[in-house]
VOPAGU-2260 file (C-alpha; in pm, 1 decimal, decimal comma):
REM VOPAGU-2260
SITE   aa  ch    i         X         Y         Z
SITE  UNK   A    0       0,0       0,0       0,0
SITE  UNK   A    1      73,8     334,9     -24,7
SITE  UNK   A    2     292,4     447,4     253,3
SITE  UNK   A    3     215,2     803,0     440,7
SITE  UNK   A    4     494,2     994,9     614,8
SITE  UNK   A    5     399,6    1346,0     660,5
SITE  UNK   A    6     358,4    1401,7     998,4
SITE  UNK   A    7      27,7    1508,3    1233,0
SITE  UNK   A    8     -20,7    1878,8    1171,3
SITE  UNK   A    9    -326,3    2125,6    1310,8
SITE  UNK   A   10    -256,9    2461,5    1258,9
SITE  UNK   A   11    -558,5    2694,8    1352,8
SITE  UNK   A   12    -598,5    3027,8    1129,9
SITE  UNK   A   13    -908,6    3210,8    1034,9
SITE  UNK   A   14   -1000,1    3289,2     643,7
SITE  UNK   A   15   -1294,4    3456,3     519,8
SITE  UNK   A   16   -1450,5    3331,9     178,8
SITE  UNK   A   17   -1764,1    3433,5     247,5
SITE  UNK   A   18   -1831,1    3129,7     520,9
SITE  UNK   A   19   -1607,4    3109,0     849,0
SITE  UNK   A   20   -1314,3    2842,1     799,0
SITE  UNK   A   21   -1234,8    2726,0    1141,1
SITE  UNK   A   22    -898,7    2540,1    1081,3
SITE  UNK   A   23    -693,3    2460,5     756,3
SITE  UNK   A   24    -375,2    2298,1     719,1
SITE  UNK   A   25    -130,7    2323,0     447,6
SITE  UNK   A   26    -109,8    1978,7     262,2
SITE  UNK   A   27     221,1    1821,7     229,1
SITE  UNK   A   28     325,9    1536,8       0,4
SITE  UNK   A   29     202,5    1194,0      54,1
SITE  UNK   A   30      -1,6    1261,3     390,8
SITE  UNK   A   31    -388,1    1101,9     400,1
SITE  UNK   A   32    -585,8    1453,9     394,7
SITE  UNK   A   33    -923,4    1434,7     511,9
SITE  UNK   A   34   -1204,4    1748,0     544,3
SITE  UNK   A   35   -1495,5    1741,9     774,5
SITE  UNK   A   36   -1716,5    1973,9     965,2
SITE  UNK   A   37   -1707,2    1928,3    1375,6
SITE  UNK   A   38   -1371,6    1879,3    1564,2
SITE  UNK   A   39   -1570,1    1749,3    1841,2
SITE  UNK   A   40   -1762,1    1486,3    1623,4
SITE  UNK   A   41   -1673,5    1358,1    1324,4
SITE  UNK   A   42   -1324,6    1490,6    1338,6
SITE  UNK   A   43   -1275,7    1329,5    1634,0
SITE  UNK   A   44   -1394,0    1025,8    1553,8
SITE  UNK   A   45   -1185,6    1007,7    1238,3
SITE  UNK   A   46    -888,3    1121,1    1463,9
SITE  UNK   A   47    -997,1     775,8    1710,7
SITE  UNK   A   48   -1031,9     534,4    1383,5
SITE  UNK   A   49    -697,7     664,3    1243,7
SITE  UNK   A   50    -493,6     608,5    1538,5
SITE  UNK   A   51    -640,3     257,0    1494,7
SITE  UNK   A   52    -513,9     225,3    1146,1
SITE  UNK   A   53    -178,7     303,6    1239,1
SITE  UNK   A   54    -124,2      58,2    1491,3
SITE  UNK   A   55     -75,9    -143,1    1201,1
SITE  UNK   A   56      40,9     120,9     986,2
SITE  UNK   A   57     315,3     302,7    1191,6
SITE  UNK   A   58     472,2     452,1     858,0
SITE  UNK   A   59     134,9     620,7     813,4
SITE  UNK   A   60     -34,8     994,4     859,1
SITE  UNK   A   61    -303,8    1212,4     826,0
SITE  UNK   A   62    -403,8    1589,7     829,7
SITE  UNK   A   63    -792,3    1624,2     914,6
SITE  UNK   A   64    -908,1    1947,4     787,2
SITE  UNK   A   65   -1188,2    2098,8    1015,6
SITE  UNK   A   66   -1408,3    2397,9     813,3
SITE  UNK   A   67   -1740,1    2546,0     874,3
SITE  UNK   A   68   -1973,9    2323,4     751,5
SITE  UNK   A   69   -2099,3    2597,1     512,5
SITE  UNK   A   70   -1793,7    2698,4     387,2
SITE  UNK   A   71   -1662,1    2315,5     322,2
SITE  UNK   A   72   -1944,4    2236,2     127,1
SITE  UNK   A   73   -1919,1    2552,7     -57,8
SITE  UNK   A   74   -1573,8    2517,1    -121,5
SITE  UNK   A   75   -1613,8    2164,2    -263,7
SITE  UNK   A   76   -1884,1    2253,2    -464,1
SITE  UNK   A   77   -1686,0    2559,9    -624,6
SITE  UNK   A   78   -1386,3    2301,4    -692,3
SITE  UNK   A   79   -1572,2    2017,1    -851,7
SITE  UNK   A   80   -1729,2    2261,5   -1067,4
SITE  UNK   A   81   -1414,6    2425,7   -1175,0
SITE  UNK   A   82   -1270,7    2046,2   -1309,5
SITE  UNK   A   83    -901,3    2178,5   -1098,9
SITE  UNK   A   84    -867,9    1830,8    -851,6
SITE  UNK   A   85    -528,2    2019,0    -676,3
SITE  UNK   A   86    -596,4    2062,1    -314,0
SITE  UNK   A   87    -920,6    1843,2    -310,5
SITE  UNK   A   88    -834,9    1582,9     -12,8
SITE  UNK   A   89    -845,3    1260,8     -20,8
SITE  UNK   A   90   -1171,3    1227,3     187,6
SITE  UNK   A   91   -1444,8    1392,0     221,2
SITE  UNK   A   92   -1762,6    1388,6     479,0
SITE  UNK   A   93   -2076,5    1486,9     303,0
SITE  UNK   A   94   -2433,7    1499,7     473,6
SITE  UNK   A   95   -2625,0    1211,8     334,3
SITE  UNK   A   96   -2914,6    1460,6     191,7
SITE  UNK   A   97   -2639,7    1582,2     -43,3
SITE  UNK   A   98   -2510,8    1290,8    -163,1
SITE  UNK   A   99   -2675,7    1248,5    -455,9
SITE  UNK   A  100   -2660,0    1622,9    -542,4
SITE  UNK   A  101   -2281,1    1556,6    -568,7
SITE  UNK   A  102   -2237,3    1238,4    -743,7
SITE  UNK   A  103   -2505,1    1309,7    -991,8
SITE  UNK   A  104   -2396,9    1686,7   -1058,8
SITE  UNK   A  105   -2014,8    1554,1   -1063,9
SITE  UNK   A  106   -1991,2    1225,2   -1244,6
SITE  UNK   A  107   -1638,7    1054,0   -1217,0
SITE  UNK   A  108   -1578,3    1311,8    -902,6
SITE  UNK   A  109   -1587,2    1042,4    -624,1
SITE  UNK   A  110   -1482,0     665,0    -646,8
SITE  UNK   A  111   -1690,6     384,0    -658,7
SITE  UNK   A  112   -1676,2     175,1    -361,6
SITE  UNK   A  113   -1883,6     -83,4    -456,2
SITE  UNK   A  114   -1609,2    -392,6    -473,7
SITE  UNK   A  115   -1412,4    -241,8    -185,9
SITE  UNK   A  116   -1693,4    -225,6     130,9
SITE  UNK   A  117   -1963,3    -528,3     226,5
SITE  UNK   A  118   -2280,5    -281,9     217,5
SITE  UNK   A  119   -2465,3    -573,1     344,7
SITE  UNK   A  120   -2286,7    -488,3     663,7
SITE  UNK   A  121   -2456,8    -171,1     698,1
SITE  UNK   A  122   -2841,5     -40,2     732,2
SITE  UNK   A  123   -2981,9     -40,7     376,7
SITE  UNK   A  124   -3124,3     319,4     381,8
SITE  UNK   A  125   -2756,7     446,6     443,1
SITE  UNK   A  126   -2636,1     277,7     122,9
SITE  UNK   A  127   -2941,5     404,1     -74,1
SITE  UNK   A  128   -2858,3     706,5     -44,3
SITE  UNK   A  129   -2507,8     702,5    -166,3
SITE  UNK   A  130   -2588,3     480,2    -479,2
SITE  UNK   A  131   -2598,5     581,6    -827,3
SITE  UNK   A  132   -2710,8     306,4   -1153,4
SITE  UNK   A  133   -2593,0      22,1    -910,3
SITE  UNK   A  134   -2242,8     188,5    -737,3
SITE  UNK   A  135   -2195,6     273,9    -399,3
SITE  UNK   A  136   -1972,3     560,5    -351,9
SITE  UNK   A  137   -1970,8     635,0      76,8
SITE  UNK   A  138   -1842,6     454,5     381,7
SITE  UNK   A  139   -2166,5     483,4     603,3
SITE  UNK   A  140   -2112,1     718,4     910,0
SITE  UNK   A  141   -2349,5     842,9    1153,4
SITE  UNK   A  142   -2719,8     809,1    1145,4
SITE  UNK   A  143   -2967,9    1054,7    1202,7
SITE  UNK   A  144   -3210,6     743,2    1344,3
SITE  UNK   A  145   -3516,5     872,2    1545,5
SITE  UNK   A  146   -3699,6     884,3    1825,9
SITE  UNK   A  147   -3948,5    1067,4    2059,3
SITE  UNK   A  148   -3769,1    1213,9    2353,8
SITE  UNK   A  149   -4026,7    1288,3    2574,8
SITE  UNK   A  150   -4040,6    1327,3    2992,4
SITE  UNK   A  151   -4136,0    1049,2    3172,2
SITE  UNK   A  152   -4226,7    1171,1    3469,3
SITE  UNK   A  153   -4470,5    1485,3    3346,5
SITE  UNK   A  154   -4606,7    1156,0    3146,9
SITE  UNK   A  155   -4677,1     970,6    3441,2
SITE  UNK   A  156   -4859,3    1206,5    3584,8
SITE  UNK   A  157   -5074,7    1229,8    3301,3
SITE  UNK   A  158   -5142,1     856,4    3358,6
SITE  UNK   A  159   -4902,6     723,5    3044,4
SITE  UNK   A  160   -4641,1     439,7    3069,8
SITE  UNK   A  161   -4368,8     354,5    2860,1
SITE  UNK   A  162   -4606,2     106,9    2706,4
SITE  UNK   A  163   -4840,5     354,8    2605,9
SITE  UNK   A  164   -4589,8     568,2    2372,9
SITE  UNK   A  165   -4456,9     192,4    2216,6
SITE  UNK   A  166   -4497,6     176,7    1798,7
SITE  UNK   A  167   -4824,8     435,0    1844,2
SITE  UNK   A  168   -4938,2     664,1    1510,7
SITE  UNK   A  169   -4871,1    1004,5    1525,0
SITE  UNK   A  170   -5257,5    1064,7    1587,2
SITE  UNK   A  171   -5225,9     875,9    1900,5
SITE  UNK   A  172   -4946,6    1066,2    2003,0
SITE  UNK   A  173   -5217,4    1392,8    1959,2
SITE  UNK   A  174   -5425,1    1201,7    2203,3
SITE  UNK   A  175   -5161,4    1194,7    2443,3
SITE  UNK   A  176   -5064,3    1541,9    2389,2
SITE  UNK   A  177   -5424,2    1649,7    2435,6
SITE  UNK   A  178   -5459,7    1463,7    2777,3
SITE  UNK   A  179   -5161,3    1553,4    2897,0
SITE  UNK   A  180   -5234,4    1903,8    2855,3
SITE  UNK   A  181   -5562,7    1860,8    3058,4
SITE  UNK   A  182   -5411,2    1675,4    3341,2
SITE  UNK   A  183   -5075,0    1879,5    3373,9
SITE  UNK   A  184   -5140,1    2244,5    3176,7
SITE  UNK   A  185   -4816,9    2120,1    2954,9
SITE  UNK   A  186   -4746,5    2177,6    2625,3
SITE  UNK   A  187   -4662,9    1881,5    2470,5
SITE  UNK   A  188   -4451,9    1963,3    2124,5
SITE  UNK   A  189   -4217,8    2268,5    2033,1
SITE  UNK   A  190   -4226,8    2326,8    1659,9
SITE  UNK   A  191   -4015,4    2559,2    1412,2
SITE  UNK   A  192   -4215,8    2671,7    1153,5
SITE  UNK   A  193   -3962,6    2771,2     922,5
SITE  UNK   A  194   -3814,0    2401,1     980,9
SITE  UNK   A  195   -3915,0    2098,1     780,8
SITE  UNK   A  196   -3766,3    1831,1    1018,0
SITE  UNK   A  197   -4111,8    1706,6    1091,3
SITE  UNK   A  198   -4187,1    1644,0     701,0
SITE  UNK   A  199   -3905,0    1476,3     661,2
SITE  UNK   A  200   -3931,3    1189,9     981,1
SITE  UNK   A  201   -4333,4    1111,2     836,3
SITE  UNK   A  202   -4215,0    1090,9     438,5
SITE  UNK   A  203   -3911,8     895,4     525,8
SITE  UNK   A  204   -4089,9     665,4     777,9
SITE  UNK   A  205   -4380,0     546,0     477,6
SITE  UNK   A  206   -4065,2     475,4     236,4
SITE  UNK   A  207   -4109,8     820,7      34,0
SITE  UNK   A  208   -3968,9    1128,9     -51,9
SITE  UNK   A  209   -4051,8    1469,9    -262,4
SITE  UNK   A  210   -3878,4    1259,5    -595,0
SITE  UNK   A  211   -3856,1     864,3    -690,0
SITE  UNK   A  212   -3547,3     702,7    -760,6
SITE  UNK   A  213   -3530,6     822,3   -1108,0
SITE  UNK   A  214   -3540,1    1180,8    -976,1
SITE  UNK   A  215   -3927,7    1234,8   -1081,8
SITE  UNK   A  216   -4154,0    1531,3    -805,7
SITE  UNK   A  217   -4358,9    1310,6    -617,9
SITE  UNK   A  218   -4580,7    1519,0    -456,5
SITE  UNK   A  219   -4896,5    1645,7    -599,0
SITE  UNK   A  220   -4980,7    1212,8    -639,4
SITE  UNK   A  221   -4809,7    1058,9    -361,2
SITE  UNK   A  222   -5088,6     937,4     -52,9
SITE  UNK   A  223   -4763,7    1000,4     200,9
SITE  UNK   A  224   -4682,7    1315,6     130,5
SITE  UNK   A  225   -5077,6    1407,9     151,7
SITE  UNK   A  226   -5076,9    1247,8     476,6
SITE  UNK   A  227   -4771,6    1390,5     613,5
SITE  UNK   A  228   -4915,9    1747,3     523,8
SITE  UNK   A  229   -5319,7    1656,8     694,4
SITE  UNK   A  230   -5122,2    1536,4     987,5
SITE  UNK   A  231   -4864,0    1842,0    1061,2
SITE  UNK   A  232   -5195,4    2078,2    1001,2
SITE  UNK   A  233   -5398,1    1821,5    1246,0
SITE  UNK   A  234   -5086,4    1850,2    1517,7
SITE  UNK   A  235   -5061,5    2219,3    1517,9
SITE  UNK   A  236   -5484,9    2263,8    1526,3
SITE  UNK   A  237   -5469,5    2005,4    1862,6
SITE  UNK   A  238   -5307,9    2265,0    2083,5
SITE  UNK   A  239   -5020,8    2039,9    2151,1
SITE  UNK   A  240   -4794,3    2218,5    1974,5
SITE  UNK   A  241   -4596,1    2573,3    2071,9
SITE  UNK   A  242   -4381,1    2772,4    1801,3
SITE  UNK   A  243   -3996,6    2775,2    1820,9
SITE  UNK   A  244   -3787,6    3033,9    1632,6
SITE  UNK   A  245   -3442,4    2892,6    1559,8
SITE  UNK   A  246   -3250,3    2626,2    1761,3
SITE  UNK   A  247   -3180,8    2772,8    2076,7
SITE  UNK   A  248   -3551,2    2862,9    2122,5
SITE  UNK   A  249   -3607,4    2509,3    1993,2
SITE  UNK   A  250   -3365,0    2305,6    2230,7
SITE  UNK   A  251   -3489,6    2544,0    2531,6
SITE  UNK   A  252   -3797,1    2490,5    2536,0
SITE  UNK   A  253   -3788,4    2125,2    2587,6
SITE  UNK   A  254   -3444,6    2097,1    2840,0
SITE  UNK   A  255   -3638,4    2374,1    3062,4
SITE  UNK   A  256   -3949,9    2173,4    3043,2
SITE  UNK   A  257   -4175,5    2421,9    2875,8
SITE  UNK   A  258   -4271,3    2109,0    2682,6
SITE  UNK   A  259   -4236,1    1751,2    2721,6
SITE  UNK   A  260   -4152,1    1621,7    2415,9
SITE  UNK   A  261   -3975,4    1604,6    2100,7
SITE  UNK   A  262   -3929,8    1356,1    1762,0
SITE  UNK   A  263   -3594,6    1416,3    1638,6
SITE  UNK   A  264   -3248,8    1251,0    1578,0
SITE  UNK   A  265   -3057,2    1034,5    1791,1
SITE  UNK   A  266   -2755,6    1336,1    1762,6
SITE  UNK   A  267   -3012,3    1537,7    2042,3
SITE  UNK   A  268   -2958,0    1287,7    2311,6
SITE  UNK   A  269   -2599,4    1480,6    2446,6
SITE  UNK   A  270   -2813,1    1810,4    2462,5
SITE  UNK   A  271   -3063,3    1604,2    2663,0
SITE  UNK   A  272   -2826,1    1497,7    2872,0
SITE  UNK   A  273   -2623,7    1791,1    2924,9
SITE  UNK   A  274   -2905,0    1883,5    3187,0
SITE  UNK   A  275   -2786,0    1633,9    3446,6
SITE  UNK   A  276   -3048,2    1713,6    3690,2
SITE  UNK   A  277   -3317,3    1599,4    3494,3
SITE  UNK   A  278   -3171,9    1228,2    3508,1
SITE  UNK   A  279   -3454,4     977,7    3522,0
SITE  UNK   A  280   -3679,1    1229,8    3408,9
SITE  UNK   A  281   -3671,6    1099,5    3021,7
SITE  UNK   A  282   -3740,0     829,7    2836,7
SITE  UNK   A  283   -3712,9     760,7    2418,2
SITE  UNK   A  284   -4016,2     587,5    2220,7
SITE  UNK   A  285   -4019,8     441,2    1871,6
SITE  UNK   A  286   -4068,0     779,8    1659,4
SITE  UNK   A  287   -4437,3     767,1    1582,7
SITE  UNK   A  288   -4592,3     663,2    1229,2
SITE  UNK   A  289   -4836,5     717,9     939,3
SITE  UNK   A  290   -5189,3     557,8    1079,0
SITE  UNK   A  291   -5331,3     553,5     750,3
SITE  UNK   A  292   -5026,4     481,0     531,6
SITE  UNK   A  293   -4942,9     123,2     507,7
SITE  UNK   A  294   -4611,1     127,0     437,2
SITE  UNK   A  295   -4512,5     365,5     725,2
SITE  UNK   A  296   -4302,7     248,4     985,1
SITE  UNK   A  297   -4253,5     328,5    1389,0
SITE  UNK   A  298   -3896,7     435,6    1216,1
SITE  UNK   A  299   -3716,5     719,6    1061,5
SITE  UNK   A  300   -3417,3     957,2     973,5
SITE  UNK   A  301   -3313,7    1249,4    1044,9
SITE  UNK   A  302   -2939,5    1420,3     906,5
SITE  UNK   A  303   -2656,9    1183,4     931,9
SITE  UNK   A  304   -2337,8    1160,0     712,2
SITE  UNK   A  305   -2116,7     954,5     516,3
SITE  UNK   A  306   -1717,1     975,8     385,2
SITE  UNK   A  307   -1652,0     958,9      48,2
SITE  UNK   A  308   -1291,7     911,6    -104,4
SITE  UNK   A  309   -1230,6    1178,1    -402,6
SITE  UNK   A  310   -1153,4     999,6    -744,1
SITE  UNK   A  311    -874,1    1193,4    -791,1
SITE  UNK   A  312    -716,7    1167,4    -430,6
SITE  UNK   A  313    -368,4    1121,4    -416,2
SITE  UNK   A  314    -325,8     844,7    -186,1
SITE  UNK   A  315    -636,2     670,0    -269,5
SITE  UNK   A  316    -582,3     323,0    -254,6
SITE  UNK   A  317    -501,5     391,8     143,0
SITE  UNK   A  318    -791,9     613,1     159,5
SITE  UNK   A  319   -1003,1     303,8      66,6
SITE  UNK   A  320    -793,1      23,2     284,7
SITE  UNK   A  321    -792,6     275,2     540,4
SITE  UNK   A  322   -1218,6     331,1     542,0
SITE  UNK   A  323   -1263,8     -67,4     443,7
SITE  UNK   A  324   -1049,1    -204,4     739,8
SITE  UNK   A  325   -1144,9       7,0    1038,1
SITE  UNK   A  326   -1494,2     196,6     914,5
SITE  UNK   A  327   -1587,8    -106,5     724,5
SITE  UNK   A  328   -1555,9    -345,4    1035,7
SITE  UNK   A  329   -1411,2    -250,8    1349,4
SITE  UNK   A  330   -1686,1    -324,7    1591,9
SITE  UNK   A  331   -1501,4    -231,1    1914,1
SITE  UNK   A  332   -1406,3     129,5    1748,0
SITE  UNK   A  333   -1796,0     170,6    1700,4
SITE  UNK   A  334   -1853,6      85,4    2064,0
SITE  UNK   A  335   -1576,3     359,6    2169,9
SITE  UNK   A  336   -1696,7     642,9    1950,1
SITE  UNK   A  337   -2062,2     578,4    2042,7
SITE  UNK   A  338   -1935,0     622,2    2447,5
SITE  UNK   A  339   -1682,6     912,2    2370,3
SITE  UNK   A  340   -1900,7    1089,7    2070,1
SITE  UNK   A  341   -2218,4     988,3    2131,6
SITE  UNK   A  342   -2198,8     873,1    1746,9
SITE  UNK   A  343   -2413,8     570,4    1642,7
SITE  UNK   A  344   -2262,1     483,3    1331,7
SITE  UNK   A  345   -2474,1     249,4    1111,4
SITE  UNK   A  346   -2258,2     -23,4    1107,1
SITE  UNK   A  347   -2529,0    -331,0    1201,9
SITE  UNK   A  348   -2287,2    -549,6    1367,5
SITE  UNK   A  349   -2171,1    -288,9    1650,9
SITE  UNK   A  350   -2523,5    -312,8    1742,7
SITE  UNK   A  351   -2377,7    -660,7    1932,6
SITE  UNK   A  352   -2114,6    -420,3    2130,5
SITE  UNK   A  353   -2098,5    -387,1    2479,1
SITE  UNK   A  354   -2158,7     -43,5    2456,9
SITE  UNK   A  355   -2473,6     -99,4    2294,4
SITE  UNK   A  356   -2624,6    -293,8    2500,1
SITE  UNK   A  357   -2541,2     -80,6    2850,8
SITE  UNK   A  358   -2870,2      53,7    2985,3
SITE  UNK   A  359   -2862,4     467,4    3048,1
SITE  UNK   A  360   -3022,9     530,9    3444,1
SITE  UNK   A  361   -3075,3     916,4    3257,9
SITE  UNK   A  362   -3319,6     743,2    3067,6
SITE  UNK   A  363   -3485,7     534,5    3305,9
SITE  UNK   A  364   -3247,0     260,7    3280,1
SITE  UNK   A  365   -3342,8     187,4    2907,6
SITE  UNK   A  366   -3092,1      63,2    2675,9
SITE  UNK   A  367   -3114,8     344,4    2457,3
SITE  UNK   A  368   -2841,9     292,1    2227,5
SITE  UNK   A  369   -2967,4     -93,2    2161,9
SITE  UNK   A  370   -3322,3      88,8    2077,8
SITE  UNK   A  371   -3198,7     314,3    1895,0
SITE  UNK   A  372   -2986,6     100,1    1656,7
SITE  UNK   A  373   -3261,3    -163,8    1617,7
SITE  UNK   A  374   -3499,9     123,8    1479,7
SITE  UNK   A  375   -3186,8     224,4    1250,0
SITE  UNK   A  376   -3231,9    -122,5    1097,8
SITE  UNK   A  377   -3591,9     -54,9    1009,2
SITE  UNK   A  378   -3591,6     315,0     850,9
SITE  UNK   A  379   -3742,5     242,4     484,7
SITE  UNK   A  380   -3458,8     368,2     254,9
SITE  UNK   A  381   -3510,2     662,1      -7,5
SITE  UNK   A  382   -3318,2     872,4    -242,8
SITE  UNK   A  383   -3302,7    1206,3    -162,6
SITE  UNK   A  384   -3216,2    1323,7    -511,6
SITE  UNK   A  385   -3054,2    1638,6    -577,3
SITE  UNK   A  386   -3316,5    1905,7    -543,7
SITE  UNK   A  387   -3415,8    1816,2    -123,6
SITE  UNK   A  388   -3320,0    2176,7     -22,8
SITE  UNK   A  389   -3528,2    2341,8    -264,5
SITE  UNK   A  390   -3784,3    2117,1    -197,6
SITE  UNK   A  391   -3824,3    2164,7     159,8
SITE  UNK   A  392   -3816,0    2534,9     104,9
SITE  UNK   A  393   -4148,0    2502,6     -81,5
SITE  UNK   A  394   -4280,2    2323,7     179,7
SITE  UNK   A  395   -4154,8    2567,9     395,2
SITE  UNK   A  396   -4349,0    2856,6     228,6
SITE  UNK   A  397   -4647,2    2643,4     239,3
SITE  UNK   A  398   -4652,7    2645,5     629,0
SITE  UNK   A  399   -4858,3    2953,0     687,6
SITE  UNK   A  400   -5136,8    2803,0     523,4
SITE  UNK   A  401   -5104,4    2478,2     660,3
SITE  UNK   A  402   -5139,9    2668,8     992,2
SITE  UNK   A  403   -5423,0    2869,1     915,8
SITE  UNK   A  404   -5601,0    2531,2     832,9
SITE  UNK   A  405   -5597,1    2582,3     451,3
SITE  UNK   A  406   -5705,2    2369,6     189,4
SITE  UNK   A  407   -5469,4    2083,7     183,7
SITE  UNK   A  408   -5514,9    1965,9    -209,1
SITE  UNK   A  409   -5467,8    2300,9    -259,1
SITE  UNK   A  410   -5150,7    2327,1     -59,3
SITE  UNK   A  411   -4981,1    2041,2    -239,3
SITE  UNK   A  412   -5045,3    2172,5    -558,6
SITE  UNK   A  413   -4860,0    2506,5    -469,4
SITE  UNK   A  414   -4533,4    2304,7    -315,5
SITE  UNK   A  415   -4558,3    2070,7    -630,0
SITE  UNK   A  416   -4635,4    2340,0    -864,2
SITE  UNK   A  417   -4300,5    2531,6    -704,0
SITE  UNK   A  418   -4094,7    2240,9    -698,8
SITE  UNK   A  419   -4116,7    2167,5   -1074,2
SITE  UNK   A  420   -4082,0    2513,1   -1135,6
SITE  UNK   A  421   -3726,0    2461,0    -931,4
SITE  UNK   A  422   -3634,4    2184,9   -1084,6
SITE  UNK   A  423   -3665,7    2262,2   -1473,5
């Protein structure tokens, strides 16, 4: 294999390009370079599988470029558009609802990685999402599995066990919301309405998105998305619900018990539990589903990532060895990033970890990390195509009238209307 002898460098400057880069490093000949978002997260768990690699790879280095998200994806977007490949690393961390934007709008850009990783190994929406006329281009990272957070004790005084919040529809959950706020006076859900996290966890969870695989709007047609819109208008006409600007307001409002409850991804279980006196206090359901879609499931995604090796990357073939031997199938590095990071990768094997299995007293002495990685195993896979962003912006602008209890056939033919407008 290639060998790697530059040596560890992290030299902290800051560079304004219109987006905040937080740290660059100067690449040097023959060094593994590798860009990502969040020192704390993914850079540090590349940092933890890298020192793992060299164990058996003394000879070898790496420089792990942490930007502002914004300005990273920016700045690979301006290069693979320009053709120039100097300076693109080796790998790259992209957000799994851009993945297709990439490797559709850059053919040739990334590697194939379809002969080089056992996808079987890993949750089947994950590898959906990075797969283009039968080639897989990521290494699966973290998932953006979900759940409902909610507090168990203002629950329990509303007369509802864990039982009661098991594998229920999301018009059950209104039930519950609208009991709870007769017995206690609490509010049950904070929503953003200039967010469209909650249209994202129903579509996903009945197997559908705003396009098919072929990269067709399926909206104006498509019985989910019509039931994901009735039921976001019938949650915010229960009274359950109280509006959230941004995600500080968001976050608040649930950690200082303003309300009870919130489906969301498995990343918001460290600002959960940043509030150590409310240990015991919480619990995590299945995230609820569909009622009257058949195909929806008590399981969905939110966010989550994926690395991707550049086709043109200089020390490729380690980039690959390096990904396949420790991302592809170390299950005791899974267990340690999951306890250090708080990352659940989607690797299904680590599910048999130690670490998975330990039961969390914050959380009622659940096994959260077990639940939470048998849901990942059930979240109905979807392409996200290459126009998501736009797409949830016409939802977006829809929201008003959603509120205000408009016409709902009405509503879908404005987002689909401005999606295909977007998309010509």
């Amino acid at each position: 294999m290639t060998r790697i002898t530059s040596r560890w460098t992290r030299t902290f400057a800051t560079i304004m390009t219109g987006a905040s880069l937080l740290s660059v490093t100067a690449a040097t000949a023959q060094q593994l370079t590798v860009w990502c978002w969040d020192p704390n997260f993914n850079g540090a768990t590349m940092e933890e599988a890298f020192s793992r690699y060299k164990a058996a790879h003394p000879d070898a280095t790496i420089d792990i470029q942490i930007f502002d998200k914004a300005a990273m994806e920016q700045k690979l977007q301006a290069q693979l558009a320009s053709g120039t490949t100097d300076g693109l690393p080796d790998i790259v961390l992209v957000e799994d609802y851009r993945a297709q934007k990439y490797l559709l709008s850059f053919p040739g850009a990334f590697e194939p990685l379809t002969d080089k990783i056992d996808y079987s190994a890993f949750a089947p929406y994950k590898v959906e999402v990075s797969t283009v006329d039968g080639q897989t281009y990521s290494m699966p990272f973290d998932s953006g599995v979900t759940g409902l957070f909610y507090r168990s004790d203002a629950l329990a005084e509303a007369g509802y066990t864990a039982a009661d919040l098991e594998n229920i529809t999301w018009d059950q959950l209104i039930e519950i919301g609208k009991a709870v706020k007769e017995k206690t006076g609490k509010i049950l859900l904070p929503i953003d309405p200039n967010a469209s996290d909650l249209f994202r966890i129903m579509m996903q969870s009945a197997g559908t998105w705003y396009f098919d695989a072929s990269g067709n709007v399926t909206i104006a047609d498509n019985p989910a998305f019509k039931s994901t819109i009735e039921t976001y208008q019938r949650l915010l006409t229960a009274g359950i619900t109280k509006p959230v600007a941004g995600w500080t307001e968001y976050t608040g409002s649930f950690t200082s018990g303003d309300t009870l409850a919130t489906p969301t991804g498995v990343w918001m279980t460290a600002t959960i539990k940043a509030n150590a006196d409310q240990s015991g206090m919480w619990a995590v359901a299945p995230v609820p589903r569909l009622g009257d879609i058949e195909s929806s499931v008590n399981a969905s995604n939110l966010g989550g990532s994926s690395w991707y090796v550049l086709a043109s990357a200089p020390e490729k073939e380690t980039a690959i060895d390096f990904l396949a031997t420790v991302w592809g199938q170390d299950v005791d590095f899974y267990q340690k990033i999951l306890v250090n990071q708080g990352a659940l990768g989607s690797l299904l094997a680590a599910r048999e970890g130690e670490a998975y299995k330990a039961t969390d007293e914050f959380f009622g002495g659940a096994p959260v990390w077990q639940n939470f990685s048998n849901w990942l195993a059930a979240i109905p896979p979807v392409n996200y195509g290459i126009f998501t962003e736009e797409a949830d912006s016409a939802v977006v602008a829809q929201i008003p009238a959603i509120t205000s209890g408009g016409n709902v056939d009405e509503i879908i033919g404005q987002i689909d209307a401005q999606v295909r407008q977007q998309t010509q």
